[in-house]
N, C-alpha and C positions, 0 to 999 in steps of 0.2 A: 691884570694886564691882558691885553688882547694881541689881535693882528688887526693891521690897518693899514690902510694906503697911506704912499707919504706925502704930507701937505708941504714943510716948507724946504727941506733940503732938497726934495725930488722934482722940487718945480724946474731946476734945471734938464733932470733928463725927460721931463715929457716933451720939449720943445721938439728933439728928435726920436720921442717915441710915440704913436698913434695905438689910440684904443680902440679897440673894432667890439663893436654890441651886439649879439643876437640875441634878439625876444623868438622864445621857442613857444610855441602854440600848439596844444593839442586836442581837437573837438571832440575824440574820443572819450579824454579826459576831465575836460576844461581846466588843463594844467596851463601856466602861463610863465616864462621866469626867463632873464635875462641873463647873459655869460658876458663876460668881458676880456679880450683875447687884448694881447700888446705885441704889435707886429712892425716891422722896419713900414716906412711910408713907400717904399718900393718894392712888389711883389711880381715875381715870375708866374710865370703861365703852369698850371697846377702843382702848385707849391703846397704845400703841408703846411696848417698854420695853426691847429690844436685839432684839439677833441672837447665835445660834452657828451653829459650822459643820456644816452634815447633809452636808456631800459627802459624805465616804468615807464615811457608813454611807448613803449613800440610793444606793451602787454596788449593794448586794445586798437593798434593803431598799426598800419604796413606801407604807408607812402609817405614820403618825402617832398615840400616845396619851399623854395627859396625864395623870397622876394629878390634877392638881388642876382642878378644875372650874371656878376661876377665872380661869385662864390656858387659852391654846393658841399651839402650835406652826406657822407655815406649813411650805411646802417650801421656801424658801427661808433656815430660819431665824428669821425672824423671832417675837419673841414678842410677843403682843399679850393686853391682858384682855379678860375676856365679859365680865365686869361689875366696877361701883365697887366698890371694898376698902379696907377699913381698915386698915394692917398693927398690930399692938398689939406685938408679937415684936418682937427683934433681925432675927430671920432665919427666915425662909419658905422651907422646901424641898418640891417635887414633882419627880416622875421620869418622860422622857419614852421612851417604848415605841415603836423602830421595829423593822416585820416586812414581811415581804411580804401577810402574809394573819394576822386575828384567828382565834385557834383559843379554845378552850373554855380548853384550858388556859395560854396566855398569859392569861385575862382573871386565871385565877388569882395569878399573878405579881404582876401588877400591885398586888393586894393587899398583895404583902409587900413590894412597892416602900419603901411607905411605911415599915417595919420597918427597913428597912436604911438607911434616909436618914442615923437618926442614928448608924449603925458607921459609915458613908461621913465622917460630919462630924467624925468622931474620928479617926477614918485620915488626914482631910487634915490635920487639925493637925498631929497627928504628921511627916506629911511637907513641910509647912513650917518648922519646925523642922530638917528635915534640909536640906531647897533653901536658905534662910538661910544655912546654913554653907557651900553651894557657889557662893555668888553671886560674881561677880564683875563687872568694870567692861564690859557689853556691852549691841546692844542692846534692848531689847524693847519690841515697837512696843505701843502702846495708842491707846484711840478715845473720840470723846464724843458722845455724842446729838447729833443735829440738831435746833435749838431746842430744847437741855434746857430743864428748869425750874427748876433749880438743886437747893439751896439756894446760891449762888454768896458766896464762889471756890467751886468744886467740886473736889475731891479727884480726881484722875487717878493718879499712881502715883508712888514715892517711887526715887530715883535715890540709890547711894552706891557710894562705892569701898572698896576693900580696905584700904588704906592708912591709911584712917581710926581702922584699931585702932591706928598710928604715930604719927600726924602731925594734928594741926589744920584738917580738912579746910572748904574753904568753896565753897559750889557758886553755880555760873550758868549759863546760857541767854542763846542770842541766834536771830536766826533771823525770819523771816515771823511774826506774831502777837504779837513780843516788843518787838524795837526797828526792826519793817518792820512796815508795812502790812498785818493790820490793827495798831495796834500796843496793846499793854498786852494781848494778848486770854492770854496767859498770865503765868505768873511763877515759881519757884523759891524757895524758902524758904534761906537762904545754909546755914544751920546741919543741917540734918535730909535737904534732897533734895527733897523734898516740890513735886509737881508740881500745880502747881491751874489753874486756867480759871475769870476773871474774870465771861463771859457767854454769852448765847446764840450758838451759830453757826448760819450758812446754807450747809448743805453746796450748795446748787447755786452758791453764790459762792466757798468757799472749800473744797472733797472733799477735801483733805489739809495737814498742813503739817511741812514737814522742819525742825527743831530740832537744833541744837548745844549738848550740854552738857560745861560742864569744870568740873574739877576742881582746885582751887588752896591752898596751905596758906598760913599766916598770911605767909609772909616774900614771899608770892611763886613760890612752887618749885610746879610744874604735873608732881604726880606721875604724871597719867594722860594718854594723848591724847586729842582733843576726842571725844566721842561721838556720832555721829549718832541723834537720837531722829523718828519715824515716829508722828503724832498723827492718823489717819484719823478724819473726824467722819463716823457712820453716820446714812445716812441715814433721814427720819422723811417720812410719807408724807401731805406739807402742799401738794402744786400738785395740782390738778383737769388733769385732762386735757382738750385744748382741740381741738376738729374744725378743720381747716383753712378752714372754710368755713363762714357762719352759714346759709347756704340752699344746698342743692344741687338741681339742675337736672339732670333724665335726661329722655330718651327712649326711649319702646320701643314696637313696632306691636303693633296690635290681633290677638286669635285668635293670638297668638306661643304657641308651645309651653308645656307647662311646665318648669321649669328653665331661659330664656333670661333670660342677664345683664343687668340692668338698668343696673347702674353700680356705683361703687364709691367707700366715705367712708373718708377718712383723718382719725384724730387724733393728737395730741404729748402727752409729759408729759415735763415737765421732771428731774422725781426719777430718781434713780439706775437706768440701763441694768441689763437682764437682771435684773430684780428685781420681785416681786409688785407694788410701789409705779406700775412700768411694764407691765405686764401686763393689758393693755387688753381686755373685752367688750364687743361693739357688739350692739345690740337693738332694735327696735322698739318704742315705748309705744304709737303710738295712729294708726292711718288716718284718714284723712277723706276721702271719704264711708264712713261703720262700716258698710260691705255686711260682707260674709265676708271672711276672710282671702287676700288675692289676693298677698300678696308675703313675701318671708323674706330675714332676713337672716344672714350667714354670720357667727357671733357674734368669729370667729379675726381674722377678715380683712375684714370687714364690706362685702364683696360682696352686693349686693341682686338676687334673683333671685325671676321670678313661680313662684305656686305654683297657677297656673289657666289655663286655655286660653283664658276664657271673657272674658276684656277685651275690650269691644265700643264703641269709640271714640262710636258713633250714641246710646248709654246713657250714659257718663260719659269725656268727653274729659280727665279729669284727676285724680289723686289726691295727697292728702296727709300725707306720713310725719311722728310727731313720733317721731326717733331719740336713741339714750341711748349713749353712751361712757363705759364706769367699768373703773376700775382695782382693782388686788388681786384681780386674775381674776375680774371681776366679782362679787364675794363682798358681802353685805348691808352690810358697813361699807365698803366702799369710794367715793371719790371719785367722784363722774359730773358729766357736761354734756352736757346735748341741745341739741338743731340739729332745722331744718326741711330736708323733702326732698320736692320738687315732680315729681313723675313725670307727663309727657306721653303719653295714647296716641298714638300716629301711627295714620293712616288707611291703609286695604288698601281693595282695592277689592272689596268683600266687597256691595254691593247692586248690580242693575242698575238700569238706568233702565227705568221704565214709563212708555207712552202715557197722558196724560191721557183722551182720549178712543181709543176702537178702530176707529171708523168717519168719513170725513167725506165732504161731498158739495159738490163745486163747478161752477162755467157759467164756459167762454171761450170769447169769441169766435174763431172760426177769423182766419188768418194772422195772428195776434199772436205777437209772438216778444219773448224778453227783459226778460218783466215778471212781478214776484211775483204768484201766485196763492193761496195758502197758506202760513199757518204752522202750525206741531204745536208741543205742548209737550208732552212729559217732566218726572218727577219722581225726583230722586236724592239717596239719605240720604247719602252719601259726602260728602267735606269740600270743599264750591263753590271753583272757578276750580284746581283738580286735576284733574291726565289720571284721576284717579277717579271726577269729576264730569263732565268734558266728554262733550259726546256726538256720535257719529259716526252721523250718517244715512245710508241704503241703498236704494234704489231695486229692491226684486228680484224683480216683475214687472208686465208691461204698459207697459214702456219698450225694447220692441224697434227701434224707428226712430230713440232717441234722442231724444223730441221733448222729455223735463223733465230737469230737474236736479233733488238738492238738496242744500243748505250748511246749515250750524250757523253760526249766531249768536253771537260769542263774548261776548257781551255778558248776554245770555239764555240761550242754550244750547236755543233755538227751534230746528227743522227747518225752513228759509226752501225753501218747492220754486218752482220756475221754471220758464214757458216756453222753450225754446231752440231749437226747430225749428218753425215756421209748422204747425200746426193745420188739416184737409180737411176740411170739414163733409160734403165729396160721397162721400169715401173712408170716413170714419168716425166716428158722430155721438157715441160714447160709447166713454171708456176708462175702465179700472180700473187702479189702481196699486197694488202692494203694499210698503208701505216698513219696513225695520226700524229698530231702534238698539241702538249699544254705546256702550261709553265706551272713549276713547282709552286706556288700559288695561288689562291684560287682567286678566279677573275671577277673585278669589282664587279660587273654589271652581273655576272650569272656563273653560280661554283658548278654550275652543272653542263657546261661550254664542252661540248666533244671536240673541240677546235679543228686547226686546218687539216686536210685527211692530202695524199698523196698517194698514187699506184706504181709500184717498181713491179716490171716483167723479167722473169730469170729466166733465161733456157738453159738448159741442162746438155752439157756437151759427153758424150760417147768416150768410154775408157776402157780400153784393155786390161781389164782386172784381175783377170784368171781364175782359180775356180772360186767357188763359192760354198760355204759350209753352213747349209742351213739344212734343218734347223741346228742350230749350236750345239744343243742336247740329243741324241738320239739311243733310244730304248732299245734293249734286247733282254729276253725272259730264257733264264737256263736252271734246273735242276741242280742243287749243289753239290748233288751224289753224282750228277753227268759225268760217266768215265771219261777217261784220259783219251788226248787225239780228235774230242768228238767238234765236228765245225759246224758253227752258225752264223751265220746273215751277219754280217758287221758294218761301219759306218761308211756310209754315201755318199760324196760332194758333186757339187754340178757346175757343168761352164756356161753361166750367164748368155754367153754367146749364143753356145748352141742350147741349150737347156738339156745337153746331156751330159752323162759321167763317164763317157768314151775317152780315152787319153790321158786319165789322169791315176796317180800312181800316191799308193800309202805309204807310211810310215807310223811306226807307236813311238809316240816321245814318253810315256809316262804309262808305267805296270805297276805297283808299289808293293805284288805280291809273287810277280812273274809268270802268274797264273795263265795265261794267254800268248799266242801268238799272233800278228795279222798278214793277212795275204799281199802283197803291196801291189797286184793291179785289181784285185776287186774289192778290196778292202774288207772280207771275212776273217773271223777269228777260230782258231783252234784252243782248243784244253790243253794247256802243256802239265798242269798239275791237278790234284785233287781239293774243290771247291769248297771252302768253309765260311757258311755264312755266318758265325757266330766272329769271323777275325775282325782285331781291332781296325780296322780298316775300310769295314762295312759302315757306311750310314745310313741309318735306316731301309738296310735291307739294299742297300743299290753299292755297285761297286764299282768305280769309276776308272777309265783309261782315255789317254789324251791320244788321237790322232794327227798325224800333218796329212793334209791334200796338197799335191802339187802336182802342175802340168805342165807341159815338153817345156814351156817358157821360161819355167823352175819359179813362178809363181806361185804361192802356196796362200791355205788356208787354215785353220786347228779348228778344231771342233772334240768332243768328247762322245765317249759313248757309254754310257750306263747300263751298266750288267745288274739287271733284277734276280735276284739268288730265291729260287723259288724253296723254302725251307720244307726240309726233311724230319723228322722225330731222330735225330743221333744225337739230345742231351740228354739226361736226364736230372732232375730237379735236384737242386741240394739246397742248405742252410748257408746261406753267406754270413752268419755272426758264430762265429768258431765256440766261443767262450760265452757260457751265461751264469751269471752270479746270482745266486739266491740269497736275500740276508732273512736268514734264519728264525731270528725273533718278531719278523712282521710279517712273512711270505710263506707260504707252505708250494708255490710253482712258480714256474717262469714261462711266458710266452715267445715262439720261434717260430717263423718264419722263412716258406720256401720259397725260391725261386729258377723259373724254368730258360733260359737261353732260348728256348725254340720259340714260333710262332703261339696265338693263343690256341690255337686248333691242337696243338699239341702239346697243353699246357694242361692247367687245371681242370676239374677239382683232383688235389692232391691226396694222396695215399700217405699217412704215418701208421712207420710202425716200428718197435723196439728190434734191433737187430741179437739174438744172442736163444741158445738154446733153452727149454725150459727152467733146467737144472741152474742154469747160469744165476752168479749175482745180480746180474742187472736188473730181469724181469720180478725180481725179490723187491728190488729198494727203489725200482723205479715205473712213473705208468705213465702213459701217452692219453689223450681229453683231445679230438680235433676239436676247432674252435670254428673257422673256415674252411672255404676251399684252398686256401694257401698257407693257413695257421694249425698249430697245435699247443696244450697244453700240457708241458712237462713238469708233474709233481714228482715229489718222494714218498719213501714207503718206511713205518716201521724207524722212524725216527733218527736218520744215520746221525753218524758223528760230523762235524765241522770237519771240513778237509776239501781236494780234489779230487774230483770223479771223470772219468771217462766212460761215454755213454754212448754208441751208436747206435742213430737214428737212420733209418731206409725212406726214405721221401719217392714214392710213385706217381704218374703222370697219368692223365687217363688213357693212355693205352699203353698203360703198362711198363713205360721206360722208367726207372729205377737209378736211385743213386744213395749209397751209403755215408754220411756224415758224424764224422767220430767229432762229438760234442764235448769240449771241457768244464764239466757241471763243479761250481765254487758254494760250497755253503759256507756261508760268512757268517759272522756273528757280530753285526751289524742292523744299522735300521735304514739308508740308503745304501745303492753297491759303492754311491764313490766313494765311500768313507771305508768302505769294505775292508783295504789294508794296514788303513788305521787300528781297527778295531780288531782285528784277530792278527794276532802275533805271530801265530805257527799256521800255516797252511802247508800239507804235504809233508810234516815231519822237516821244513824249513824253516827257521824265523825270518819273517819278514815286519822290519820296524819304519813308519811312516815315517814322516817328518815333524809331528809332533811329541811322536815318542823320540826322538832324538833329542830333540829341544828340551823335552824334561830332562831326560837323563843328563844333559850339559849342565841346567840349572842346580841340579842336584850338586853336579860335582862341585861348582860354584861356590855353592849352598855351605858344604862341606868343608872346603878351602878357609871360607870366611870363620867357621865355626873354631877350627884347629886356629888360625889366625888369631883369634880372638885370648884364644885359652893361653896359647903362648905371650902375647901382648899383657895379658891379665898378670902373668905369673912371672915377665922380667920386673915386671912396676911395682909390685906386691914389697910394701915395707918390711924387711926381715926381723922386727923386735918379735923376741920368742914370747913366747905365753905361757904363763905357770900353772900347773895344775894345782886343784882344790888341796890341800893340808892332809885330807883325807884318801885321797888318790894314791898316794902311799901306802894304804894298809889294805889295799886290793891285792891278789896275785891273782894269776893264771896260772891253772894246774896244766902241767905238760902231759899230752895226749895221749904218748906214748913213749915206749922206752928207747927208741930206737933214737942212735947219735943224728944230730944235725949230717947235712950232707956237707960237702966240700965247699961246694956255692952260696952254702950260707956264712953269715958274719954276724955275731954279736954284738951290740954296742952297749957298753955300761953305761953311761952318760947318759943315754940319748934313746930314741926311736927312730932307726933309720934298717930301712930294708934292702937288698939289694938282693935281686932275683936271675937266676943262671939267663945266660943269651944277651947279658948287655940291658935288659928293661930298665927304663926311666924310673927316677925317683918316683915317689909317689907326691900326687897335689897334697894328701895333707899328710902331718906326720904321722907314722904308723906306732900303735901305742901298745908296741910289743917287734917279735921276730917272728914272720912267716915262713916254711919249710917247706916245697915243692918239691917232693922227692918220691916217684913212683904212686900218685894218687895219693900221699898222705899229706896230712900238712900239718905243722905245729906252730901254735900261737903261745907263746907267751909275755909274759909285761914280768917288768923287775923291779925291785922298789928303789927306793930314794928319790933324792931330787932330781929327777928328772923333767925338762921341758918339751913339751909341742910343738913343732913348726907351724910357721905360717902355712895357711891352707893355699898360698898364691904360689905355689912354686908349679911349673912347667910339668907336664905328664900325664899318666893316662888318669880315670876316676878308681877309687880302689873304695869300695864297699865292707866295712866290718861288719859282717850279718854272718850268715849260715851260706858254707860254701858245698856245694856237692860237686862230685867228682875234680876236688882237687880246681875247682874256680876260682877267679880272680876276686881280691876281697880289696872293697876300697870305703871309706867314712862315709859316712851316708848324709855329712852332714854337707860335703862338697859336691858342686852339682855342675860342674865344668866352668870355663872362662874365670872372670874375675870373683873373687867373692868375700865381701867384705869381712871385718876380721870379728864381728859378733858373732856372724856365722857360725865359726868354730865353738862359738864360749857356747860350754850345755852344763848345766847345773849336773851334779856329783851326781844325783838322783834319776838322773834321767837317764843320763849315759848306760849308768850302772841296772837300771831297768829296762834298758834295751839290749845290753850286750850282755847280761848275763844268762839268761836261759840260752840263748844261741851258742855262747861259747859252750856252753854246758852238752849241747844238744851235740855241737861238734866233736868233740871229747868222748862222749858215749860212741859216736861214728867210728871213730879213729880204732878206740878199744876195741871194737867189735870188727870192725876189719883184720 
């Protein structure tokens, strides 16, 4: 079973359907082949009427020609009309010419295109004819306009099997479009094959649809398998293409080059990829403001780039693009939509500021400081409250003293200038200033622009100021031994006016020693006390008092006067470090160090020497080593003991001034001094304990705490089943020591081994295996026989050792050794015991007797 046109059911729809023919020609190739389109007999002026395929021949081939003037071919195929047509014919053929290049004689060809149409049109019959017989059941895809026009159903292509010259054949379809969604959009004629399509489609909703068709004869018997059938609906070039965007917004700086990118529009189109339908030209229709052509757009890609250097932001801060997006390669029939596009210049800083005016002339009064005198204004085209616009004023001659400033106004962008240093009408009654401006900025055309310059004249107006205390500071050189009463030269102010010190009258605001007095019409100082230049109040040898000037007008001045303390030799050198620690096991000296109050002239090199008579301790265990002219070193002698020592030392100056320093000499026992008191306990027949000897002895007692804790813990928990002694433990005794009766304090147990000792003492932890007697240095042991039992070794109390006691010592088992202790502990074989305890008892016995 094949596909094939319909001969006798369809003879009714061709009557209003027309077949349109193009024999496709290509001399590149010498490919030749004919398409058969099925179009209404009435066609619009470039109307969409299909496609074929130009691939393979547009591999060697790039131009297009139509015999019919009614029609034309894109590159992709598609065919479209130039103009409305009537068809009157069954069938229309023209021949389409692809080459790479129109020669003279290709046009001829073209001519006899049309000659050969109809041998073409008789060749295909024929070889219909022969394809008919070789059909078979496979499958061959076919397509339908997008929103055809019908005449609906519309005829698509006719499906039959082989079999049908046998058998009773009846056909179906199912599939997407049939009995799915969309559904009914096609249908199958049972008897014939005959493929139709009930309506329009929208290929952007529905680009293809896969179909199953079978084959079935009257009984049921399914000769063929199912066929898949391929219904591509081609697309017709019905969506406008849409810009992402209904207004776009750029920026680009003024004076920019030409060719910098401005920005860049994007549009969509919904109709079918990689096809003229999608093949979008971007373009400009119209600027605003219509100066000349200042921008282009890139028609591929629709990049917008200036095409002028000459954008002057100060001229027109803004222009208006009305842009176009059309498809079909931008070709006269094609789809479009415009958009607006708002392009901002940006500002450079392409003007400088100028002075409003070039010259100005001002009057201040002298000693005025910190108060506005002028403003300047500037004028700048650049875009206001921009480092473009700002402006930076400069002061660049006739402020050598510093006396103006001046700042920018940020408010204004005024040159605000200031006084800032007091004004001399006596020194100088007129200055000149020369000030320039730039803008914070630096200027397109040149960053190295000294910009607009301006001259301000000040005169300096005349002030009754009264006196003047210059200089601020003023010197006077005195003797610090200078007796009392003695007067010198003291501070000077002057009257500007006159340039004398006539009329004007002192005061001291500040003495800090009371040392001085001043004269108050000539401003000399007296000695009211005795001068010491060594007092905290000297700096560097200079001693300072504050004066007031003032004149009849009770205008006043301050100024200071500095008393130079000419130094005397009245210190003498001593040891500023009182205390020197030797540690003892790394150090055999210690190094000390003098120092003199006076001047150097009455200073070093120093004199040491031990202060103390021959006979003295000191010069015994101690000796002096100078080191420098301001050092010595103090060793020991004859190995003293660890302790404090008291050592004076005589430190002489070079001529002779003397001073005694009683030294507290520490021999530690130590290997650093800081650790000094760590490490020796007794210093001086005191203990002195750091802080880490405290910390031990806390741990200790801790220590201790825990240990006693334990013993008692040990011995409330301690299981009390008694323990029997061995069979033979019975025919032991103890001889008694001596003759002498038990004391008061003792107690016998028959039963048992239990001791109890005068003053209240604690049981014992284990049981005692016999009676102990503390009475006067003697003591007597004995054990008793019978059945007697052992305590547990876990009872509460002190340890008691049976061994060998001298002078009447505590005797407790040796077998318990404090805290808890389990109960084998106690068990000792008959032989052991008895080998340990007998020579000792023995040994104590002989004591007792012999005392």
């Amino acid at each position: 079973m094949a596909v094939a046109r319909p001969t006798g059911s369809a003879s009714g729809a061709l009557c209003w359907q027309l077949l349109l023919t193009l024999a496709i020609l290509t001399f590149a190739c010498d490919a030749c082949k004919t398409v058969t389109l099925h179009v209404p007999s009435k066609l619009d002026a470039v109307k969409y009427i299909g496609r074929v395929n130009l691939k393979e021949c547009f591999k060697s081939a790039n131009l297009i020609h139509s015999s019919d003037p009614d029609f034309q071919i894109l590159e992709d195929g598609s065919v479209y009309t130039t103009n409305a047509i009537l068809l009157s014919s069954a069938k229309r053929s023209f021949t389409v010419l692809l080459s790479n290049t129109e020669t003279q004689e290709e046009k001829k060809i073209l001519v006899l295109l049309e000659q050969q149409t109809e041998v073409l049109r008789k060749r295909r019959s024929q070889e219909k004819v022969l394809i008919r017989a070789k059909r078979r059941w496979a499958p061959i895809p076919c397509s339908v306009s997008e929103n055809s026009l019908g005449p609906f159903p519309l005829f698509l292509q006719q499906i039959q099997s082989d079999t049908a010259q046998n058998y009773t054949i009846y056909y179906s379809i199912s599939g997407p479009g049939v009995d799915k969604e969309p559904l009914n959009l096609f249908y199958v004629e049972r008897d014939t094959g005959n493929l139709f399509c009930t309506r329009p489609v929208d290929r952007e909703k529905y680009p293809s649809f896969e179909l199953v068709a079978f084959a079935t004869t009257k009984d049921g018997y399914t000769p063929e398998s199912p066929l898949p059938l391929l219904i591509r609906i081609e697309d017709e070039n019905d969506n406008f293409p849409i810009f992402t965007e209904t207004t776009y917004i750029f920026n680009v700086s003024e004076n920019s080059r030409v060719g910098t990118t401005v920005g860049q529009v994007c549009a969509t189109d919904e109709d079918e990829p990689d096809t003229l339908h999608t093949r979008l030209m971007y373009s400009i229709i119209e600027q605003l403001p219509a100066s000349r052509t200042l921008f282009f757009m890139q028609p591929a890609t629709g990049v917008i780039t200036t095409t002028s250097s000459q954008l002057d932001r100060e001229v027109t801060d803004k222009y208006q693009l009305k842009i176009k997006v059309q498809d079909m390669d931008g070709q006269y029939f094609g789809l479009q939509t415009t958009a607006t596009c708002i392009i901002n210049i940006g500002d450079v800083n392409d003007n400088l500021p100028t002075f409003n005016r070039l010259s100005y002339e001002i009057s201040v009064e002298e000693n005025t400081i910190d108060v506005e005198i002028l403003r300047v204004a500037v004028t700048d085209k650049d875009l206001i409250n921009t480092a473009n616009w700002r402006a930076n004023y400069t002061i660049l001659k006739g402020n050598k003293n510093g006396n103006f400033k001046i700042v920018t106004d940020p408010k204004t962008n005024e040159g605000v200038l200031y006084v800032v240093k007091p004004l001399n009408y006596e020194e100088k009654q007129e200055m000149t200033l020369q000030i320039s401006v730039v803008n914070e900025a630096p200027n397109f055309a040149s960053s190295r622009s000294t910009g607009s310059m301006a001259t301000v004249t000040v005169n300096v107006q005349n002030q009754d100021e009264g006196p003047e205390c210059r200089p601020a500071v003023q010197i006077v050189h005195i003797k610090e031994n200078a007796p009392v009463s003695t007067k010198v030269i003291g501070y000077k102010a002057h009257d500007p006016e006159t340039n004398s010190s006539s009329g004007i009258s002192y005061e001291k605001l500040s003495d800090p020693e009371g040392w001085v007095s001043v004269d108050e019409n000539s401003g000399s100082i007296t000695i009211l006390r005795s001068l010491d230049r060594e007092a905290k109040t000297i700096r560097n040898g200079i001693y300072n008092i504050t004066i007031l000037a003032s004149d009849k007008g009770k205008r006043t001045c301050t100024g200071t006067l500095g008393i130079i303390l000419k130094d005397v030799n009245d210190n003498g050198p001593f040891i500023p470090q009182k205390t020197v620690i030797i540690c003892k096991t790394v150090m055999s000296s210690a190094e000390i160090v003098a120092v003199d109050p006076d001047e150097p002239i009455h200073g070093p090199p120093f004199d040491f020497s031990l202060e103390g008579v021959s006979d003295s301790g000191v010069l015994r265990m101690w000796r002096l080593t100078k080191i420098n002219d301001t050092a010595a070193r103090l060793s020991y002698l004859n190995d003293p003991q660890f302790g404090e020592y008291i050592v004076p030392v005589r430190v002489a100056d070079r001529l002779g001034q003397s001073l005694v320093t009683q030294l507290k000499v520490i021999l530690c026992d130590c290997v650093t001094q800081s650790d000094c008191n760590i490490r020796s306990p007794l210093i001086g027949g005191r203990p002195i304990l750091g802080k880490w000897a405290i910390l031990a002895m806390l741990l200790g007692i801790a220590l201790l705490f825990c240990v006693l804790f334990t013993l008692v813990c040990g011995a409330t928990g301690a299981a009390k089943k008694p323990k029997v002694f061995p069979d033979d433990l019975a025919q032991q005794n103890l001889i008694v020591s001596n003759t002498e009766a038990p004391g008061d304090d003792k107690v016998y147990s028959t039963n048992g081994f239990t001791t109890y000792t005068m003053g209240g003492s604690t049981q014992g932890i284990c049981s005692t295996l016999g009676s102990g007697v503390k009475n006067g240095g003697q003591e007597t042991i004995e054990m008793v026989k019978g059945g007697q039992t052992v305590e547990s070794c876990q009872e509460a109390g002190h340890h008691h050792t049976l061994g060998s006691c001298k002078g009447g010592g505590q005797h407790t088992l040796d077998s318990c050794r404090g805290g808890q202790v389990e109960a084998d502990n106690c068990r000792h074989a008959y032989s052991d015991w008895y080998t340990y305890t007998q020579p000792r008892l023995g040994e104590e016995s002989i004591r007792g007797h012999t005392d």
